[in-house]
PDB file of N, CA, C and O in Angstrom, chain B, residues numbered from 101:
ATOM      1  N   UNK B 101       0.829  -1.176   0.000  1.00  0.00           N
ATOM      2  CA  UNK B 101       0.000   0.000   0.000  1.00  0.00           C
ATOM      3  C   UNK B 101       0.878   1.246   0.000  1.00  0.00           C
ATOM      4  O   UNK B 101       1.839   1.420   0.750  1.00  0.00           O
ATOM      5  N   UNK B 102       0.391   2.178  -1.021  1.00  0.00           N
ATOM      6  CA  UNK B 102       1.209   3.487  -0.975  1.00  0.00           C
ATOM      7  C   UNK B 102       0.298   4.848  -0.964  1.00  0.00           C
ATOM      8  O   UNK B 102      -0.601   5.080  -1.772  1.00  0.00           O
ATOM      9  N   UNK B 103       0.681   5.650   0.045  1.00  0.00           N
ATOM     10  CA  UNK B 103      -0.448   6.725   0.892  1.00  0.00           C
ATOM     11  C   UNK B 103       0.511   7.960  -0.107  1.00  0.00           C
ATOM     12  O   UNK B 103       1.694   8.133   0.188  1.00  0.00           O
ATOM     13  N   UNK B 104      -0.080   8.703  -1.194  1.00  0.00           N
ATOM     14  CA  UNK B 104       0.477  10.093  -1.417  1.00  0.00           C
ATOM     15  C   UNK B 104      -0.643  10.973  -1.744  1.00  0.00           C
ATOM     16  O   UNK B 104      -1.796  10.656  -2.036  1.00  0.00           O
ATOM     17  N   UNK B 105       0.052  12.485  -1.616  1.00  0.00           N
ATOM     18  CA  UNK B 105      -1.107  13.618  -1.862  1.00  0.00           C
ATOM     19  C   UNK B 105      -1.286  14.134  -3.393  1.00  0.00           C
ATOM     20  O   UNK B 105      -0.173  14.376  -3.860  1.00  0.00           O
ATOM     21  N   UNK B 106      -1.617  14.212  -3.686  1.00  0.00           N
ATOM     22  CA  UNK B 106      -2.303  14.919  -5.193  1.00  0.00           C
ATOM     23  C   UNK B 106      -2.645  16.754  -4.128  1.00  0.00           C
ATOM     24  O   UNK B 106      -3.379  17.040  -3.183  1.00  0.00           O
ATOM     25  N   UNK B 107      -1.549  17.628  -5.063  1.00  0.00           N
ATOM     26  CA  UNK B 107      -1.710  18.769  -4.702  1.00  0.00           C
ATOM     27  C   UNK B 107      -2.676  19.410  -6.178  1.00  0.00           C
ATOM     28  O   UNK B 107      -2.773  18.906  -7.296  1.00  0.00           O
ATOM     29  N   UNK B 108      -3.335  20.784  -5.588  1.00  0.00           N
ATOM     30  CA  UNK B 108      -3.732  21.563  -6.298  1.00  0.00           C
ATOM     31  C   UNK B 108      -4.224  22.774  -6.023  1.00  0.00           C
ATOM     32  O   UNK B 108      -4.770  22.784  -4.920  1.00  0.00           O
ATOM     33  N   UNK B 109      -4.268  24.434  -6.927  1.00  0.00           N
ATOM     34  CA  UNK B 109      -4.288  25.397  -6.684  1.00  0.00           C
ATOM     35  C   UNK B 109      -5.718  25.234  -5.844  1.00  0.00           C
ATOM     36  O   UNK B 109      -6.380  24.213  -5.655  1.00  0.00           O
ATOM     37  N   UNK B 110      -5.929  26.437  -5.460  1.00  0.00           N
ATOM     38  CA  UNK B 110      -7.480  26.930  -4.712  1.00  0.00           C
ATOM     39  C   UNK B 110      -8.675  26.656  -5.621  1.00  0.00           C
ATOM     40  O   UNK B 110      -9.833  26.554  -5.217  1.00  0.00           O
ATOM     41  N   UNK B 111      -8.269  26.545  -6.919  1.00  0.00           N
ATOM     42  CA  UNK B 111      -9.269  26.978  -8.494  1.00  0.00           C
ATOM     43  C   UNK B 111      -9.368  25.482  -8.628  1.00  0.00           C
ATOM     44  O   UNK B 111     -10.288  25.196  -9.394  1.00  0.00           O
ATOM     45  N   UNK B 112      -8.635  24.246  -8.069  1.00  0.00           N
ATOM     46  CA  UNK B 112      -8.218  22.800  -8.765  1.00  0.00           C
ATOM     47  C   UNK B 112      -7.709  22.732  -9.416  1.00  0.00           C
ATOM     48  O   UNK B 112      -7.983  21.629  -9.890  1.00  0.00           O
ATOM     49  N   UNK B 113      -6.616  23.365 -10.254  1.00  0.00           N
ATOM     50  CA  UNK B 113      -5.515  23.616 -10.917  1.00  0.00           C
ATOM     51  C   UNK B 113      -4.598  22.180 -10.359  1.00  0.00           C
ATOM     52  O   UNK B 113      -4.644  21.737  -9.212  1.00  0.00           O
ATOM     53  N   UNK B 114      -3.831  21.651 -11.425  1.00  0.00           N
ATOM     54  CA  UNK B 114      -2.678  21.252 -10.677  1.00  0.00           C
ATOM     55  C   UNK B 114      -1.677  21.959 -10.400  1.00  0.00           C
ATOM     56  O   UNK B 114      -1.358  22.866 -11.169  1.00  0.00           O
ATOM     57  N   UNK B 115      -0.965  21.709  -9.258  1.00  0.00           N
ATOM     58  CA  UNK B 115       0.164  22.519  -8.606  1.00  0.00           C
ATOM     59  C   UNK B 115       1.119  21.955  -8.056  1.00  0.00           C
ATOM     60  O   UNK B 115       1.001  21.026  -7.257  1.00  0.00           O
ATOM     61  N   UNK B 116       2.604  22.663  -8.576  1.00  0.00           N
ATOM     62  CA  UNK B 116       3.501  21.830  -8.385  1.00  0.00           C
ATOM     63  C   UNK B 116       3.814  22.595  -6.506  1.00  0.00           C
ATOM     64  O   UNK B 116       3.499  23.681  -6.019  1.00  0.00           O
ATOM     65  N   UNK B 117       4.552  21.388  -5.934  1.00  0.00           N
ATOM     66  CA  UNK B 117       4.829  21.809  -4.848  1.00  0.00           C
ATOM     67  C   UNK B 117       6.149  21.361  -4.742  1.00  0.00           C
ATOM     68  O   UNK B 117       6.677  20.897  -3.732  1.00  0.00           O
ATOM     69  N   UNK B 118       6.792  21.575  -6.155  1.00  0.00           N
ATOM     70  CA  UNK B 118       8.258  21.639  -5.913  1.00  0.00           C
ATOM     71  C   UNK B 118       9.301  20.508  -5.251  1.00  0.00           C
ATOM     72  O   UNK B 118       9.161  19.287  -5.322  1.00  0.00           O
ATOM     73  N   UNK B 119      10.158  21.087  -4.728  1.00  0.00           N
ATOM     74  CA  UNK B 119      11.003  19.884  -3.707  1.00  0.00           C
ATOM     75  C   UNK B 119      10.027  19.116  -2.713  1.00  0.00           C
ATOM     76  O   UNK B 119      10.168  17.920  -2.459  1.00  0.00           O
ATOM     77  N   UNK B 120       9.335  19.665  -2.341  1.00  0.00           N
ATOM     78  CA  UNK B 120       8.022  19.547  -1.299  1.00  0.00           C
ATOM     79  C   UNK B 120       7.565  18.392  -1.364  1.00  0.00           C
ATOM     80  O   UNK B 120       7.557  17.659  -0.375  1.00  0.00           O
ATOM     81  N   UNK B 121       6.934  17.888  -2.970  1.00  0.00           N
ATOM     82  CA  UNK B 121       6.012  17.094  -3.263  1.00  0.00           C
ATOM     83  C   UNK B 121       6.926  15.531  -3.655  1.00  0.00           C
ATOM     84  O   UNK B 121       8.116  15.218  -3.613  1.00  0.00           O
ATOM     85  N   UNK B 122       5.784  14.890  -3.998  1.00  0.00           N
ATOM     86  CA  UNK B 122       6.593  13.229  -4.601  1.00  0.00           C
ATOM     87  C   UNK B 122       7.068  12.181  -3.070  1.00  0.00           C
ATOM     88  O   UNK B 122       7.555  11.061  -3.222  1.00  0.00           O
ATOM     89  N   UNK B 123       6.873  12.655  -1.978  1.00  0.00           N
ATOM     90  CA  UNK B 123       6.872  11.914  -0.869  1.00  0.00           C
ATOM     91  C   UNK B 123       5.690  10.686  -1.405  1.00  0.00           C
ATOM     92  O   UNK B 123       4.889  10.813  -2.332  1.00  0.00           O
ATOM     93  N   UNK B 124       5.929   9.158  -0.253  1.00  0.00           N
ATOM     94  CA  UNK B 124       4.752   7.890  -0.704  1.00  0.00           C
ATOM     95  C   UNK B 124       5.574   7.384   0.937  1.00  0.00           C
ATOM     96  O   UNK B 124       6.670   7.384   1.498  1.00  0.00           O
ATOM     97  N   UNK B 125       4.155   6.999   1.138  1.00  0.00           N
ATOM     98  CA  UNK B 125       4.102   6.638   3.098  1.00  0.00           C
ATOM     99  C   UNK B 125       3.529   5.605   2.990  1.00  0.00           C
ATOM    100  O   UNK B 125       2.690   5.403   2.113  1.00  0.00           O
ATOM    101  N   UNK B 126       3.955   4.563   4.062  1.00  0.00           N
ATOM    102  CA  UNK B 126       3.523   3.429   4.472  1.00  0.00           C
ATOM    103  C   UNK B 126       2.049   3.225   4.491  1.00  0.00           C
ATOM    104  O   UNK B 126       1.298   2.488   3.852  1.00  0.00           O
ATOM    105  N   UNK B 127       1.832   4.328   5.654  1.00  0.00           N
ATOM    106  CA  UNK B 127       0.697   4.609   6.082  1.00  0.00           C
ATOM    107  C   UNK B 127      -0.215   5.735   6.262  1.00  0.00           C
ATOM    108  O   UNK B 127       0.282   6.694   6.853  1.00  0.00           O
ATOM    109  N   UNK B 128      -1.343   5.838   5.920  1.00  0.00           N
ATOM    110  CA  UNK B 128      -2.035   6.394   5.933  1.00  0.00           C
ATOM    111  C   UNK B 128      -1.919   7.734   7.079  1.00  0.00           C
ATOM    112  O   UNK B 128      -2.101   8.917   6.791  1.00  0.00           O
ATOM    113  N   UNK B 129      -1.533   7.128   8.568  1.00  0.00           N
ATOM    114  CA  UNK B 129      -1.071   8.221   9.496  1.00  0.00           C
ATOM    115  C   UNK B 129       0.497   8.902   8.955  1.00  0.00           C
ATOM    116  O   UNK B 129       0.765  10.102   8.913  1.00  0.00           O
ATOM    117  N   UNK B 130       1.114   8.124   8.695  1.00  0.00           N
ATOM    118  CA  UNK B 130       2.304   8.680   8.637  1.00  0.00           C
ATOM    119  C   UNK B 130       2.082   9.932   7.501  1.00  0.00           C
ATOM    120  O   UNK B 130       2.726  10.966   7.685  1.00  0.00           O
ATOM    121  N   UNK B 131       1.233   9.845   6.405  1.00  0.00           N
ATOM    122  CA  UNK B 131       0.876  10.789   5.315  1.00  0.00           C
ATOM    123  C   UNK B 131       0.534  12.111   5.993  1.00  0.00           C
ATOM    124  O   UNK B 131       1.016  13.237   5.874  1.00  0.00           O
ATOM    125  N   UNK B 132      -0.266  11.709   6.602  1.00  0.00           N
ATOM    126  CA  UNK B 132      -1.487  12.794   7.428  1.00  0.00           C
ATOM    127  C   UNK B 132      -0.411  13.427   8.125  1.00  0.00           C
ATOM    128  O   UNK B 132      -0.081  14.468   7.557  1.00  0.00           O
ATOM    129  N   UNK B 133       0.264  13.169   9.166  1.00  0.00           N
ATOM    130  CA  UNK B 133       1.527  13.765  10.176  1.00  0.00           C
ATOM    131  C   UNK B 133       2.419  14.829   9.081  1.00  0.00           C
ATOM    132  O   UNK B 133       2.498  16.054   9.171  1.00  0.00           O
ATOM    133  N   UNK B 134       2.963  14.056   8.178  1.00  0.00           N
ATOM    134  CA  UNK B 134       3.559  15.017   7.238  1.00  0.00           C
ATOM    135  C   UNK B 134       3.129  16.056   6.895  1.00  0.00           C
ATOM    136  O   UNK B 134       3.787  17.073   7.111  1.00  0.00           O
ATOM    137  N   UNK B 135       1.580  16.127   6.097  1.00  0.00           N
ATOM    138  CA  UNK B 135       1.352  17.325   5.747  1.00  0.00           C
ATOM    139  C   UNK B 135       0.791  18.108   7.103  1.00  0.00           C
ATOM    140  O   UNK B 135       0.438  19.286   7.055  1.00  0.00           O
ATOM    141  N   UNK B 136       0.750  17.254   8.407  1.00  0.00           N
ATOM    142  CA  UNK B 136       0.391  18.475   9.392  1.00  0.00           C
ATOM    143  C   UNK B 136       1.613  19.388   9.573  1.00  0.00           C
ATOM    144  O   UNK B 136       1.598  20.518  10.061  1.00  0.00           O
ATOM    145  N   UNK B 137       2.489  18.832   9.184  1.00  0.00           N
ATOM    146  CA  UNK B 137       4.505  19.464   9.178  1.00  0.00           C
ATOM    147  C   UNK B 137       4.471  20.413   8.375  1.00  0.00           C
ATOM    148  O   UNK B 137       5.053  21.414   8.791  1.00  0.00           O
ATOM    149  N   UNK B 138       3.945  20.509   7.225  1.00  0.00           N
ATOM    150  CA  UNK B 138       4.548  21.351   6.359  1.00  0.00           C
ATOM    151  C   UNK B 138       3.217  21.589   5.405  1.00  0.00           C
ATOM    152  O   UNK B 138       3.348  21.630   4.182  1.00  0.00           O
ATOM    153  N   UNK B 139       2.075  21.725   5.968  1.00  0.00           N
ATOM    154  CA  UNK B 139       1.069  22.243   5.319  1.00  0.00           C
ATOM    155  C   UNK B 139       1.254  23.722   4.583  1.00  0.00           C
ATOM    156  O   UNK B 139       0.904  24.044   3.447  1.00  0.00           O
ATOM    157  N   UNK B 140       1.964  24.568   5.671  1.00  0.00           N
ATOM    158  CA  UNK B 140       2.180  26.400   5.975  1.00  0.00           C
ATOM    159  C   UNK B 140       3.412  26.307   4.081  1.00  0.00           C
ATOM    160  O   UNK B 140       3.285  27.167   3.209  1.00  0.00           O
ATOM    161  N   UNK B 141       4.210  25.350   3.981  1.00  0.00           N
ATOM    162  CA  UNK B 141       5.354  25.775   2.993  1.00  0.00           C
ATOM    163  C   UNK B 141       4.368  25.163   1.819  1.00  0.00           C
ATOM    164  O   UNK B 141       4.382  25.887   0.823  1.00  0.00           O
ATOM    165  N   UNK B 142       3.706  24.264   1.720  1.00  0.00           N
ATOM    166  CA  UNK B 142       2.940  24.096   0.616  1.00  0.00           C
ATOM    167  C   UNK B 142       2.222  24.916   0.028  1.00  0.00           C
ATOM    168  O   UNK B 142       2.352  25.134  -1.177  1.00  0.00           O
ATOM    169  N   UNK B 143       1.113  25.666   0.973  1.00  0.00           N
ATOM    170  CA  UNK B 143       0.439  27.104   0.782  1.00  0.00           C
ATOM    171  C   UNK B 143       1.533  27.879   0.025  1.00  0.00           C
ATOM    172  O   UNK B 143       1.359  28.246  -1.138  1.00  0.00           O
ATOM    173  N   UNK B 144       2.532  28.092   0.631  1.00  0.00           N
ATOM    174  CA  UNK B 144       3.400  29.601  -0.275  1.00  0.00           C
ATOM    175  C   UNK B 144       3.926  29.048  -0.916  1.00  0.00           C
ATOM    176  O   UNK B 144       4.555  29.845  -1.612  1.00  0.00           O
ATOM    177  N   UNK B 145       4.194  27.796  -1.288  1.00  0.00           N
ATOM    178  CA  UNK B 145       4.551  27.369  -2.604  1.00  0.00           C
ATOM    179  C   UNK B 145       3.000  27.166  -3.975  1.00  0.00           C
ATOM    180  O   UNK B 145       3.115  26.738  -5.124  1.00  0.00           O
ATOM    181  N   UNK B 146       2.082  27.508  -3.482  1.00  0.00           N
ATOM    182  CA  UNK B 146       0.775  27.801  -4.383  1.00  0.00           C
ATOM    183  C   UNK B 146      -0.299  26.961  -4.566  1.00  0.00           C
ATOM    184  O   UNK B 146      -1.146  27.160  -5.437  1.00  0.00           O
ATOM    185  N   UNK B 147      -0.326  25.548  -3.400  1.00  0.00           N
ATOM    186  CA  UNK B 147      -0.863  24.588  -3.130  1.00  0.00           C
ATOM    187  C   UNK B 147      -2.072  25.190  -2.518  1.00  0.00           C
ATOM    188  O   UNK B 147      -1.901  25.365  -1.311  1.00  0.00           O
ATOM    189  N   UNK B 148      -3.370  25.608  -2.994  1.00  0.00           N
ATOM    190  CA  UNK B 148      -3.891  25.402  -2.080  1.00  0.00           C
ATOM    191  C   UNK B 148      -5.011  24.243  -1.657  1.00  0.00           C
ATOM    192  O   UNK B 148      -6.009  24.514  -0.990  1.00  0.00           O
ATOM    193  N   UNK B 149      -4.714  23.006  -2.112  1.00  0.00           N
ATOM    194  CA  UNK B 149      -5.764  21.934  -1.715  1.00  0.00           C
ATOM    195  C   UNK B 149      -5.208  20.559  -2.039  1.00  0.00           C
ATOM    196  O   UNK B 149      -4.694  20.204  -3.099  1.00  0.00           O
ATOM    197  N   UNK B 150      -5.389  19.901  -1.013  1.00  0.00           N
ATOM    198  CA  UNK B 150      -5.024  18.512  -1.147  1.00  0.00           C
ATOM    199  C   UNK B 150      -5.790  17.241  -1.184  1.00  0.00           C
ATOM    200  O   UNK B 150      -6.656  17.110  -0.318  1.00  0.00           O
ATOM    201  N   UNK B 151      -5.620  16.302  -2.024  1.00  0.00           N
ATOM    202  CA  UNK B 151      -6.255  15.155  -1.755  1.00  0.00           C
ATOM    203  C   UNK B 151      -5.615  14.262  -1.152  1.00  0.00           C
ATOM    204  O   UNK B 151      -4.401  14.335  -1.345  1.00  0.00           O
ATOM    205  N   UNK B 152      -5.989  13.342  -0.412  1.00  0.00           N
ATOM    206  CA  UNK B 152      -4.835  12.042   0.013  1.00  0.00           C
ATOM    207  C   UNK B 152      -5.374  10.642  -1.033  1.00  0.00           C
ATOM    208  O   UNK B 152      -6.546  10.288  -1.168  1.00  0.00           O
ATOM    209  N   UNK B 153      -4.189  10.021  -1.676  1.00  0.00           N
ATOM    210  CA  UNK B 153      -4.262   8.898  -2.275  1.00  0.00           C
ATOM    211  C   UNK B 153      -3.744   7.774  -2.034  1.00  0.00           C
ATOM    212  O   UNK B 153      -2.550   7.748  -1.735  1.00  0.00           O
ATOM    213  N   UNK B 154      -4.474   6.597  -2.096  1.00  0.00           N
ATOM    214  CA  UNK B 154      -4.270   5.427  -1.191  1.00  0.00           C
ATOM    215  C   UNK B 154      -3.871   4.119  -2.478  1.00  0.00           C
ATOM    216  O   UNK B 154      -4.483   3.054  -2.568  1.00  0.00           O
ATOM    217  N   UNK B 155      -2.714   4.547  -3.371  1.00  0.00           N
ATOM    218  CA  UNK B 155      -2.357   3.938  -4.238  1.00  0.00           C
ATOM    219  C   UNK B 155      -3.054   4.549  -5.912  1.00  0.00           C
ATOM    220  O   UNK B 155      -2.626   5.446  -6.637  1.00  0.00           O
ATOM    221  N   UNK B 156      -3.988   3.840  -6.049  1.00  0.00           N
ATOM    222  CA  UNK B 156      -4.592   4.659  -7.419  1.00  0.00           C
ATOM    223  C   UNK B 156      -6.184   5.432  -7.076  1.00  0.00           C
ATOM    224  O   UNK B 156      -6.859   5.933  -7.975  1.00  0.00           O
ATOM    225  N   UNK B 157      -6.707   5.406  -5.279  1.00  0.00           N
ATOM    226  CA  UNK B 157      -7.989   5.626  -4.928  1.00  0.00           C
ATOM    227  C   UNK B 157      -7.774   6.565  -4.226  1.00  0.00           C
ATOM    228  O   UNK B 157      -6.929   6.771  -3.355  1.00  0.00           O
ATOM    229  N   UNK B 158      -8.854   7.344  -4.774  1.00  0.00           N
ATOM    230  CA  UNK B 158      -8.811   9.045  -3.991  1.00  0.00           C
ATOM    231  C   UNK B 158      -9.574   8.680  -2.937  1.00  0.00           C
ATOM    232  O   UNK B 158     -10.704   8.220  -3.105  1.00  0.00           O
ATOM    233  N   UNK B 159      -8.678   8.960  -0.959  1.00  0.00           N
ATOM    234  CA  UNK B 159      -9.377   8.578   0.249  1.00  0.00           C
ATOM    235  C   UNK B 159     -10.152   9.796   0.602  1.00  0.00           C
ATOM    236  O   UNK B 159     -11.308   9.664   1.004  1.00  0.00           O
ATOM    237  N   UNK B 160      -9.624  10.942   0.488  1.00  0.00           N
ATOM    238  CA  UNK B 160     -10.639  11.868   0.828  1.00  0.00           C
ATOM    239  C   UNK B 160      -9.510  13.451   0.274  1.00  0.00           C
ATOM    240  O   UNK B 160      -8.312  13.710   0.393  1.00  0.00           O
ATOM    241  N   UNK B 161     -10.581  14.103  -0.273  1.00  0.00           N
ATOM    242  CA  UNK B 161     -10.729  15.820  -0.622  1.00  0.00           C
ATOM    243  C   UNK B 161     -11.571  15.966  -1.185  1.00  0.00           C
ATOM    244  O   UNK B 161     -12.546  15.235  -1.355  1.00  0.00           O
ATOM    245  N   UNK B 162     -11.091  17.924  -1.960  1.00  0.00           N
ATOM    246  CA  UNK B 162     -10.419  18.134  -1.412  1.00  0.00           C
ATOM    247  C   UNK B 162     -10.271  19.031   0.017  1.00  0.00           C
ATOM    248  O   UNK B 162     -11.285  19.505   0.528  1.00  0.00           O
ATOM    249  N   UNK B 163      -9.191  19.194   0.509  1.00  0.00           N
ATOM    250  CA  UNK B 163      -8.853  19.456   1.330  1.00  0.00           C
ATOM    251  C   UNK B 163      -7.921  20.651   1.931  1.00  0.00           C
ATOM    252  O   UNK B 163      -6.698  20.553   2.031  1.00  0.00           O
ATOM    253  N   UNK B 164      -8.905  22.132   2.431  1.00  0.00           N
ATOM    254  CA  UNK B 164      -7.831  23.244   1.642  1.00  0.00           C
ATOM    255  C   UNK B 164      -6.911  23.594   2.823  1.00  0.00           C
ATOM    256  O   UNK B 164      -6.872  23.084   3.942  1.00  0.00           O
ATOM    257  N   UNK B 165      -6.222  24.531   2.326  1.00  0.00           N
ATOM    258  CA  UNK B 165      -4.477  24.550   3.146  1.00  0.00           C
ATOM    259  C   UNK B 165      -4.546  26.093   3.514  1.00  0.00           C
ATOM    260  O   UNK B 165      -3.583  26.685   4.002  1.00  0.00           O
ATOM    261  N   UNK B 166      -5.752  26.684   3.243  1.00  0.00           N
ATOM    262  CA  UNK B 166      -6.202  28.096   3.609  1.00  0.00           C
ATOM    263  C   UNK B 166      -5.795  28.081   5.364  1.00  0.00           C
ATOM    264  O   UNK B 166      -6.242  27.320   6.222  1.00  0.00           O
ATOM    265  N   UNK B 167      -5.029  28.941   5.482  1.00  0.00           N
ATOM    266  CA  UNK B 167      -4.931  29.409   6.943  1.00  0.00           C
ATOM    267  C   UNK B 167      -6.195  29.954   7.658  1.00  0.00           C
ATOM    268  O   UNK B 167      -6.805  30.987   7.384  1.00  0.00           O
ATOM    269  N   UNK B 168      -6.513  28.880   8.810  1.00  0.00           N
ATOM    270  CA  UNK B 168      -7.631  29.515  10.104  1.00  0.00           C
ATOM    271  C   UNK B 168      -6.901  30.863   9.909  1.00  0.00           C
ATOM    272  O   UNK B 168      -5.730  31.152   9.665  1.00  0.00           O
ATOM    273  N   UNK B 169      -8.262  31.728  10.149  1.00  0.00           N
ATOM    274  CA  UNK B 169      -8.249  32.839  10.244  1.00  0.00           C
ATOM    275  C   UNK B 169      -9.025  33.494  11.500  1.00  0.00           C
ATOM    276  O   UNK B 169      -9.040  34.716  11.649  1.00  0.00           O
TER     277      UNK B 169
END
Protein backbone atom coordinates (compact mmCIF):
# COMPACT_ATOMS: atom_id res chain seq x y z
CA UNK A 1 0.00 0.00 0.00
CA UNK A 2 1.21 3.49 -0.98
CA UNK A 3 -0.45 6.73 0.89
CA UNK A 4 0.48 10.09 -1.42
CA UNK A 5 -1.11 13.62 -1.86
CA UNK A 6 -2.30 14.92 -5.19
CA UNK A 7 -1.71 18.77 -4.70
CA UNK A 8 -3.73 21.56 -6.30
CA UNK A 9 -4.29 25.40 -6.68
CA UNK A 10 -7.48 26.93 -4.71
CA UNK A 11 -9.27 26.98 -8.49
CA UNK A 12 -8.22 22.80 -8.76
CA UNK A 13 -5.51 23.62 -10.92
CA UNK A 14 -2.68 21.25 -10.68
CA UNK A 15 0.16 22.52 -8.61
CA UNK A 16 3.50 21.83 -8.39
CA UNK A 17 4.83 21.81 -4.85
CA UNK A 18 8.26 21.64 -5.91
CA UNK A 19 11.00 19.88 -3.71
CA UNK A 20 8.02 19.55 -1.30
CA UNK A 21 6.01 17.09 -3.26
CA UNK A 22 6.59 13.23 -4.60
CA UNK A 23 6.87 11.91 -0.87
CA UNK A 24 4.75 7.89 -0.70
CA UNK A 25 4.10 6.64 3.10
CA UNK A 26 3.52 3.43 4.47
CA UNK A 27 0.70 4.61 6.08
CA UNK A 28 -2.03 6.39 5.93
CA UNK A 29 -1.07 8.22 9.50
CA UNK A 30 2.30 8.68 8.64
CA UNK A 31 0.88 10.79 5.32
CA UNK A 32 -1.49 12.79 7.43
CA UNK A 33 1.53 13.76 10.18
CA UNK A 34 3.56 15.02 7.24
CA UNK A 35 1.35 17.33 5.75
CA UNK A 36 0.39 18.48 9.39
CA UNK A 37 4.50 19.46 9.18
CA UNK A 38 4.55 21.35 6.36
CA UNK A 39 1.07 22.24 5.32
CA UNK A 40 2.18 26.40 5.97
CA UNK A 41 5.35 25.77 2.99
CA UNK A 42 2.94 24.10 0.62
CA UNK A 43 0.44 27.10 0.78
CA UNK A 44 3.40 29.60 -0.27
CA UNK A 45 4.55 27.37 -2.60
CA UNK A 46 0.78 27.80 -4.38
CA UNK A 47 -0.86 24.59 -3.13
CA UNK A 48 -3.89 25.40 -2.08
CA UNK A 49 -5.76 21.93 -1.71
CA UNK A 50 -5.02 18.51 -1.15
CA UNK A 51 -6.25 15.15 -1.76
CA UNK A 52 -4.84 12.04 0.01
CA UNK A 53 -4.26 8.90 -2.28
CA UNK A 54 -4.27 5.43 -1.19
CA UNK A 55 -2.36 3.94 -4.24
CA UNK A 56 -4.59 4.66 -7.42
CA UNK A 57 -7.99 5.63 -4.93
CA UNK A 58 -8.81 9.05 -3.99
CA UNK A 59 -9.38 8.58 0.25
CA UNK A 60 -10.64 11.87 0.83
CA UNK A 61 -10.73 15.82 -0.62
CA UNK A 62 -10.42 18.13 -1.41
CA UNK A 63 -8.85 19.46 1.33
CA UNK A 64 -7.83 23.24 1.64
CA UNK A 65 -4.48 24.55 3.15
CA UNK A 66 -6.20 28.10 3.61
CA UNK A 67 -4.93 29.41 6.94
CA UNK A 68 -7.63 29.51 10.10
CA UNK A 69 -8.25 32.84 10.24
Amino acid sequence: MSWTWRFETAAGEPADPGDLGGAEFSAQGDAESWLGEIWRELADQGVGQVYLIEDDREVYGPMSLAAPE
